[in-house]
C-alpha positions as CSV (number, residue, x, y, z in Angstrom):
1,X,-69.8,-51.4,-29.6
2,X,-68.2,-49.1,-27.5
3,X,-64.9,-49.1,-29.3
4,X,-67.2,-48.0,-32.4
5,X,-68.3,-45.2,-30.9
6,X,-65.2,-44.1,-30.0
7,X,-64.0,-45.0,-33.6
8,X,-67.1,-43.3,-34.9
9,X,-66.4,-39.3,-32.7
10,X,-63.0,-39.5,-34.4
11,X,-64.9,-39.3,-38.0
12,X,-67.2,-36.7,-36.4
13,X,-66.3,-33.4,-38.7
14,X,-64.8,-35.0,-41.0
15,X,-66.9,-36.8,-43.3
16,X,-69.8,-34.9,-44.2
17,X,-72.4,-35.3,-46.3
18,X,-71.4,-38.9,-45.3
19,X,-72.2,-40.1,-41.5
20,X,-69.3,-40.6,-39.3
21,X,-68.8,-44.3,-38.5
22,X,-66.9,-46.5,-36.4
23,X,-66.5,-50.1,-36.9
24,X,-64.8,-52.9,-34.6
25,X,-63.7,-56.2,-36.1
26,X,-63.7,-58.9,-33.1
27,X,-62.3,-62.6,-33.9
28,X,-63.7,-65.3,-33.6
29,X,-61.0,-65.6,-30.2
30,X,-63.3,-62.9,-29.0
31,X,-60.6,-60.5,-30.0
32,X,-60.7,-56.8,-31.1
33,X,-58.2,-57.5,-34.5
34,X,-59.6,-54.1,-36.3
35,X,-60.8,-50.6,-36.0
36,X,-61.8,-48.0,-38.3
37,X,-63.9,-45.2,-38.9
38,X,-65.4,-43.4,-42.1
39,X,-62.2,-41.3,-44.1
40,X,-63.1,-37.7,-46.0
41,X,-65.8,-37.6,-48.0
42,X,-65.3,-40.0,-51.4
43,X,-62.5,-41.9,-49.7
44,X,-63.0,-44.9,-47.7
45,X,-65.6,-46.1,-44.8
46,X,-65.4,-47.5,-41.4
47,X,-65.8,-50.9,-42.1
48,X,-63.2,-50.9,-45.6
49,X,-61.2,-49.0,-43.0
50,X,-61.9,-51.2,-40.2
51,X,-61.3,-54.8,-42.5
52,X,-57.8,-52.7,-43.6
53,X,-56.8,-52.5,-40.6
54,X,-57.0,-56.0,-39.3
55,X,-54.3,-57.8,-37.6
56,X,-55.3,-61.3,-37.9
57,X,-57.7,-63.7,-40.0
58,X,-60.9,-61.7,-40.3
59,X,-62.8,-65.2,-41.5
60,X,-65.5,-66.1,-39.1
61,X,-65.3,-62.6,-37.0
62,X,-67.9,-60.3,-35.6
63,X,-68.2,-56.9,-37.0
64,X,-69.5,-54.5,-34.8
65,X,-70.5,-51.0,-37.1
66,X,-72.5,-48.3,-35.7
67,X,-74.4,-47.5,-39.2
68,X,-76.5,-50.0,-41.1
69,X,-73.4,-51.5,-44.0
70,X,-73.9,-49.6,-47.2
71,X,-74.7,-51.3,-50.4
72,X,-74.4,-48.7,-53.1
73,X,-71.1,-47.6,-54.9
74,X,-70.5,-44.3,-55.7
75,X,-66.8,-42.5,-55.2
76,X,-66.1,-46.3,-52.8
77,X,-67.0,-50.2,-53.2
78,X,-70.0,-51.3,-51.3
79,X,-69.2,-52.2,-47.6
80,X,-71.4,-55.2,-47.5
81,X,-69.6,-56.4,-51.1
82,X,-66.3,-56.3,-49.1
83,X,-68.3,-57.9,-45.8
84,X,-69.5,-60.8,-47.8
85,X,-66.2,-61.0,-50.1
86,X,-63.9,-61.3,-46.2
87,X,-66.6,-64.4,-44.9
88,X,-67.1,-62.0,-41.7
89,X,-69.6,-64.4,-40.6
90,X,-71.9,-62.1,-38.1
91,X,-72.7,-57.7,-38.1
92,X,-73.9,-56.2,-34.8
93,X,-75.5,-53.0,-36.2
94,X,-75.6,-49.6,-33.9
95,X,-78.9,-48.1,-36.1
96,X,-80.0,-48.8,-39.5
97,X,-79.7,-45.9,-42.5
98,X,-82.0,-43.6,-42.9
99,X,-80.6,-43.3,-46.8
100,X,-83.5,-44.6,-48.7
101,X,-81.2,-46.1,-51.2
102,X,-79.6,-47.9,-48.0
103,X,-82.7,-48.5,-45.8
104,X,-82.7,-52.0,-44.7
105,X,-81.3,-53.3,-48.2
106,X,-77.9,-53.5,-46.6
107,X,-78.7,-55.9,-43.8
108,X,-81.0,-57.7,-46.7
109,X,-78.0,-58.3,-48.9
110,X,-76.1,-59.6,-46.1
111,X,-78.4,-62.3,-44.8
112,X,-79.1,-63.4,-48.4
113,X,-75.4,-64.5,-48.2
114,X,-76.0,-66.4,-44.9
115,X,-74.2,-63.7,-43.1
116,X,-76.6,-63.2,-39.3
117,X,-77.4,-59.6,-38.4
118,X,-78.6,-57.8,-35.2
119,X,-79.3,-54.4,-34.3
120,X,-77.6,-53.1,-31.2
121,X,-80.1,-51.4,-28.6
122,X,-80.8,-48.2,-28.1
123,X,-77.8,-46.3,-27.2
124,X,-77.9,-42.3,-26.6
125,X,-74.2,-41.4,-27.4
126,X,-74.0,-43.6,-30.7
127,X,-77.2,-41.8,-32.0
128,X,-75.7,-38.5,-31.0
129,X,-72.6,-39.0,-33.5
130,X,-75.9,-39.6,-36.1
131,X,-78.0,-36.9,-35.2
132,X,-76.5,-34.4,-37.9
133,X,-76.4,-36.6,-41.0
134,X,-79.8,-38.0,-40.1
135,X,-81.4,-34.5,-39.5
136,X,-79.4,-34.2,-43.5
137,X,-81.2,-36.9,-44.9
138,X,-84.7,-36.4,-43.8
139,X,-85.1,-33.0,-44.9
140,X,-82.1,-31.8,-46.6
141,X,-80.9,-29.4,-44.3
142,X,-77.8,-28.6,-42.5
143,X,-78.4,-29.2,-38.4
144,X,-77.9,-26.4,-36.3
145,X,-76.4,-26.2,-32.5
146,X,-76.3,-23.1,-30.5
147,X,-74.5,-22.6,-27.7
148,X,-74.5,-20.5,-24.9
149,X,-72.3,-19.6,-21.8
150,X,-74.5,-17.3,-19.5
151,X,-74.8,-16.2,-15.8
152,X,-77.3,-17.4,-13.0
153,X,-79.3,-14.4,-13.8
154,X,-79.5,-15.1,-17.5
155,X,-76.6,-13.0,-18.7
156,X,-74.1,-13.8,-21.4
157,X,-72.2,-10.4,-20.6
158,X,-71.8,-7.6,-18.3
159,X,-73.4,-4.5,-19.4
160,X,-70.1,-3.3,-21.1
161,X,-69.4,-6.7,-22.7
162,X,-67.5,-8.3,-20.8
163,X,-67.8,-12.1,-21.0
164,X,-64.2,-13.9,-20.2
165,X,-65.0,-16.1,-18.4
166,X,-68.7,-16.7,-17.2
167,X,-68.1,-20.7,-17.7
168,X,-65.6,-22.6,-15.9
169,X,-62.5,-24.1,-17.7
170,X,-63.7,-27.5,-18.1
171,X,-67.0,-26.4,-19.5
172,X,-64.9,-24.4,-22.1
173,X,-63.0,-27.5,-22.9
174,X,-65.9,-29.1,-23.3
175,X,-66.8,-26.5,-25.6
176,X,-63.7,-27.7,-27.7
177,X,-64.9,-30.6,-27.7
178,X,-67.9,-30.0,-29.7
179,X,-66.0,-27.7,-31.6
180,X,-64.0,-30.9,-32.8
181,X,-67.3,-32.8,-33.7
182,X,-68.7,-29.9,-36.0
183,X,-68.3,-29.0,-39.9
184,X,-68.3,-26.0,-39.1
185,X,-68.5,-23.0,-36.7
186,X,-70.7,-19.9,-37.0
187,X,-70.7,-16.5,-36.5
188,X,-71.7,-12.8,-36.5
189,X,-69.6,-10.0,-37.7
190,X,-70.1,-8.5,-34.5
191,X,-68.3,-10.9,-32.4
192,X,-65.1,-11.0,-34.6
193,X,-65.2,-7.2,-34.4
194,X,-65.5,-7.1,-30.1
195,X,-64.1,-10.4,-29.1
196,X,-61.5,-11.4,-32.7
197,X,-61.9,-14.8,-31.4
198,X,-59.7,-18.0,-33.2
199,X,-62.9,-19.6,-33.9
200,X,-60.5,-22.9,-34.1
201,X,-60.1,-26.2,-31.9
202,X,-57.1,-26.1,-29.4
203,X,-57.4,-29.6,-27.4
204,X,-54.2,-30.8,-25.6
205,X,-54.1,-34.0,-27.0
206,X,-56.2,-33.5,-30.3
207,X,-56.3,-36.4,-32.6
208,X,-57.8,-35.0,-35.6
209,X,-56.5,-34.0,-38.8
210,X,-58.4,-31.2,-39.7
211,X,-60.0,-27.9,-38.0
212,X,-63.6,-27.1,-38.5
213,X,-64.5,-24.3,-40.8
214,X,-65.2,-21.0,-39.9
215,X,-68.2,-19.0,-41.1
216,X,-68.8,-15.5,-40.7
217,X,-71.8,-13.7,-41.4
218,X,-71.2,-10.0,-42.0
219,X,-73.9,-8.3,-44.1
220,X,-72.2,-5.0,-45.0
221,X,-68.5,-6.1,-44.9
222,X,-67.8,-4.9,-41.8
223,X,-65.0,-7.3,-40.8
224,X,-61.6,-6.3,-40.0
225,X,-59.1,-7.4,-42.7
226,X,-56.5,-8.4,-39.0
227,X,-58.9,-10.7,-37.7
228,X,-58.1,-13.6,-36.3
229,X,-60.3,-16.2,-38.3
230,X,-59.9,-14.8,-41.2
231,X,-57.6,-17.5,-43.9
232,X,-58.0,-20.0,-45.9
233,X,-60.4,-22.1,-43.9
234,X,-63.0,-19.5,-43.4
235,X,-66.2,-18.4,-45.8
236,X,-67.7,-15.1,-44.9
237,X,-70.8,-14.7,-46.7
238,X,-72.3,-11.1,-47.0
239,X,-74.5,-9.2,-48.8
240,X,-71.9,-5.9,-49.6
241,X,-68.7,-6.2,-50.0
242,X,-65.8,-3.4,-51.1
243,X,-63.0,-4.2,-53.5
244,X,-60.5,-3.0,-51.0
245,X,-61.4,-5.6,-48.6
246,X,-62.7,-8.1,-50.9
247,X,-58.8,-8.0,-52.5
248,X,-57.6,-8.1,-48.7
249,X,-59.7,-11.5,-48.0
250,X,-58.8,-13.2,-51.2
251,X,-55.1,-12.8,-50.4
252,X,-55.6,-14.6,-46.9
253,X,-57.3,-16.8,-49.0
254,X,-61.2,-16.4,-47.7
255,X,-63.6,-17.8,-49.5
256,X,-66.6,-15.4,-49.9
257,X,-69.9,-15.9,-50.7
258,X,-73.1,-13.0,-51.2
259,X,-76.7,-13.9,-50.3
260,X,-79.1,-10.6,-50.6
261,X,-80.5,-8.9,-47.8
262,X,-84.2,-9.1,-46.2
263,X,-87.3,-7.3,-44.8
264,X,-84.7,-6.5,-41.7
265,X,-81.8,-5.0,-44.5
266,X,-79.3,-8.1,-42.6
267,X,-78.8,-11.3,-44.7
268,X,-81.4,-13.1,-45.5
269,X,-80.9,-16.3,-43.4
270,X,-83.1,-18.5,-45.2
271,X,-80.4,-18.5,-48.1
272,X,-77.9,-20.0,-45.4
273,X,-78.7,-23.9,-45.9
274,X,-78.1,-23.6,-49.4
275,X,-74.6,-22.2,-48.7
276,X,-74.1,-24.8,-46.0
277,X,-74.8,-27.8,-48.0
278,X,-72.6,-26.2,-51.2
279,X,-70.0,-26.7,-49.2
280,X,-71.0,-30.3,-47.5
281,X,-71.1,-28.5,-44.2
282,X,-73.9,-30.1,-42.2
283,X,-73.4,-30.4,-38.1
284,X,-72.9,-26.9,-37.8
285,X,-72.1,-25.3,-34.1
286,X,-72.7,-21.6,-33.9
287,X,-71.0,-19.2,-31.4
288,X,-72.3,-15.9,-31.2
289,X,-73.9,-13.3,-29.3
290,X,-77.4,-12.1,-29.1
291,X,-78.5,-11.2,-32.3
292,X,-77.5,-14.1,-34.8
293,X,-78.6,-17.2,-32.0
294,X,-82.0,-15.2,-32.4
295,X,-82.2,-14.7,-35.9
296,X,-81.6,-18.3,-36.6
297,X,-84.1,-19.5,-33.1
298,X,-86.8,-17.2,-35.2
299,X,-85.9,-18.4,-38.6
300,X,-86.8,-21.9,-37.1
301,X,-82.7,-22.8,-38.1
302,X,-81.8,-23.8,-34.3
303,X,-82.3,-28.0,-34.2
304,X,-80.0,-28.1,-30.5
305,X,-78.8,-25.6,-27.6
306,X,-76.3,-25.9,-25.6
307,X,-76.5,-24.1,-22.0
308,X,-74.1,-23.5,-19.5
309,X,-75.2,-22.0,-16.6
310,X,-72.6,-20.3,-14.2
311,X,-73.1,-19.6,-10.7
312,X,-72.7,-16.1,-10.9
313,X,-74.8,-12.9,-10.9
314,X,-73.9,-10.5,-13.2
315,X,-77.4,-7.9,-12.9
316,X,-77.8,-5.2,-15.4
317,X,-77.2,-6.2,-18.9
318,X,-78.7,-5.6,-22.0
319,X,-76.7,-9.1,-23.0
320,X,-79.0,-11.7,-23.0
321,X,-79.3,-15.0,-25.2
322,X,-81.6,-15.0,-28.1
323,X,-82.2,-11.2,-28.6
324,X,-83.2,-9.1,-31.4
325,X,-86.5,-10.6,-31.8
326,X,-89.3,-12.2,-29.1
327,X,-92.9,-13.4,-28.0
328,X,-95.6,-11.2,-26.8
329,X,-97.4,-14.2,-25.0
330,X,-95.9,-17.2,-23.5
331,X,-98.2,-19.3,-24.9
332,X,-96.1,-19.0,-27.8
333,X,-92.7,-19.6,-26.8
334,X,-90.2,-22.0,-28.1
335,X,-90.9,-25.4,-26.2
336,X,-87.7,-28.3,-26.7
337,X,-88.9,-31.6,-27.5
338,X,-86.2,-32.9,-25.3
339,X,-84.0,-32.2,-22.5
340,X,-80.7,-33.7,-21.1
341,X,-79.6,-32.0,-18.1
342,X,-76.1,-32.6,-16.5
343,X,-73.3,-30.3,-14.5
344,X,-69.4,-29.5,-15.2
345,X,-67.7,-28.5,-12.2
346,X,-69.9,-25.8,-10.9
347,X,-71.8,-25.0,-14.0
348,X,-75.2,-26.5,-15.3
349,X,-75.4,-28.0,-18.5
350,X,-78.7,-28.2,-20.5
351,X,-78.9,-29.9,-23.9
352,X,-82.1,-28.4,-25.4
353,X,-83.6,-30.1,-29.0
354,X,-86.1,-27.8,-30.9
């Protein structure tokens, strides 16, 4: 199963609304003979993939999958109609569908046809590559991770701005990382104006055949038509917009989409999922500085935070995570349903789920 996790992070990003999947085909030698994982969305999944793929006589085998077998066609054939058409004679299963169209049925279809079916036990890094498109099925709504890099004393900038670097090179790897895993990344106006960041994965040894897309929010067309992140792969969605730069972002070829403004006169962020899911972005990793992580946190749109705490001491700032809005008693604060802690070199890592 661990080869189908590792099969499965490679479809991470690349297959929404679909869930990324890895499947292993092992022989009846006890053999690995085929891997695979879930293609673009309407093309083929992990276990079509992995039965492609196979080396040897697939008759008799194991499959291991880390998604309940679907057993609906719709844009692909049904993966247990090819599972039962190849005699694969047993399916180790990571975690069953939430899809009620899928729920069960597939394992049910499968052991109608004498084909033996187990679930795999609990495992935390398989149901983290399931988290998004589970959060997506339950209650229709993109899931949201914010990250954070901030200092000991609860900084994510010196008083003048100043934030390169507060986390240490690995943890900004790491960062890449989970860049690689998302649909998408998110971000304010504000930090494309200071920091004109790439907003783009740059790993070594990156296997993956696409970039995430990159989503700014900039409620009076404020962003400069230089920027970095600004072509083809990249949606700004606003509420203004001038013809002069409007012209300017369709030649980079920006896509741009308006939402109306709110009480507050920014974008009204509760129009944000709908815009998000037009575009079959759902595990969405946002990247920003005070205001936006805040907006969202008090919009209830944060599912996930990721922390990186630095050993440093920066003191005086008015750059802390989660501004523009807060509490006036404690008793109210945001409390996480769950908590991973961990370190990266000298940094702490906290995984946080709302």
């Amino acid at each position: 199963m661990s080869e189908a996790i590792n099969q499965a992070k490679l479809a991470m990003g690349l297959t929404s609304p679909n869930p990324p999947v890895g499947a292993v085909i092992v022989s009846d030698q006890n053999k690995i003979i085929g891997t695979g994982h879930t293609q673009a969305y309407g093309k083929n999944h992990a276990e079509i993939e992995a039965i492609k793929s196979s080396s040897g006589n697939i008759q008799n085998s194991t499959l291991y999958t880390t998604l309940e077998p679907c057993n609906i066609e719709i844009n692909t054939p049904a993966c247990t109609k090819e599972i039962i058409k190849n005699k694969i004679k047993h399916v180790i299963i990571g975690s069953t569908d939430p899809n009620p169209k899928i729920n069960g049925r597939g394992i049910k279809i499968l052991e109608d046809k004498g084909i033996t079916t187990e679930i795999f036990k609990y495992n935390e890094t398989l149901e983290s590559t399931l988290e998004s498109y589970k959060y997506f099925v339950k209650y229709h709504k993109p899931f949201i991770t914010v990250k954070y890099a901030m200092s000991l004393d609860g900084k994510i900038a010196s008083n003048t701005g100043d934030s390169k670097w507060i986390s240490s090179e690995k943890s900004r790897e790491y960062v890449h990382h989970i860049r690689s895993n998302s649909d998408a990344i998110l971000t304010g106006v504000n930090t494309i104006i200071y920091d004109d960041p790439q907003l783009n994965v740059r790993l070594s040894n990156y296997q993956k055949k696409h970039q995430p897309k990159k989503i700014i929010l900039d409620t009076n067309g404020r962003v400069p038509s230089d920027s970095k992140s600004l072509d083809s792969n990249c949606i700004l969605i606003t509420s203004k917009l001038d013809n002069k730069l409007k012209d300017k972002l369709h030649s980079k070829g920006v896509t741009i989409e308006y939402i109306p403004t709110g009480k507050n006169k920014k974008i009204d962020l509760r129009y944000l999922p709908e815009i998000l899911i037009k575009y079959n972005l759902i595990n969405i990793f946002v990247e920003a500085g005070s205001t936006l992580p805040g907006e969202l946190l008090y919009n209830n749109l944060v599912n996930k935070i990721i922390l990186f705490i630095s050993p440093k001491i920066i003191g005086e700032s008015k750059f802390v995570p989660f501004g523009s809005k807060g509490i006036n008693k404690i008793i109210n604060s945001y409390k996480p349903k769950k908590i991973i802690n961990s370190s990266i070199e000298d940094d702490i890592l906290i995984k946080a789920w709302l």
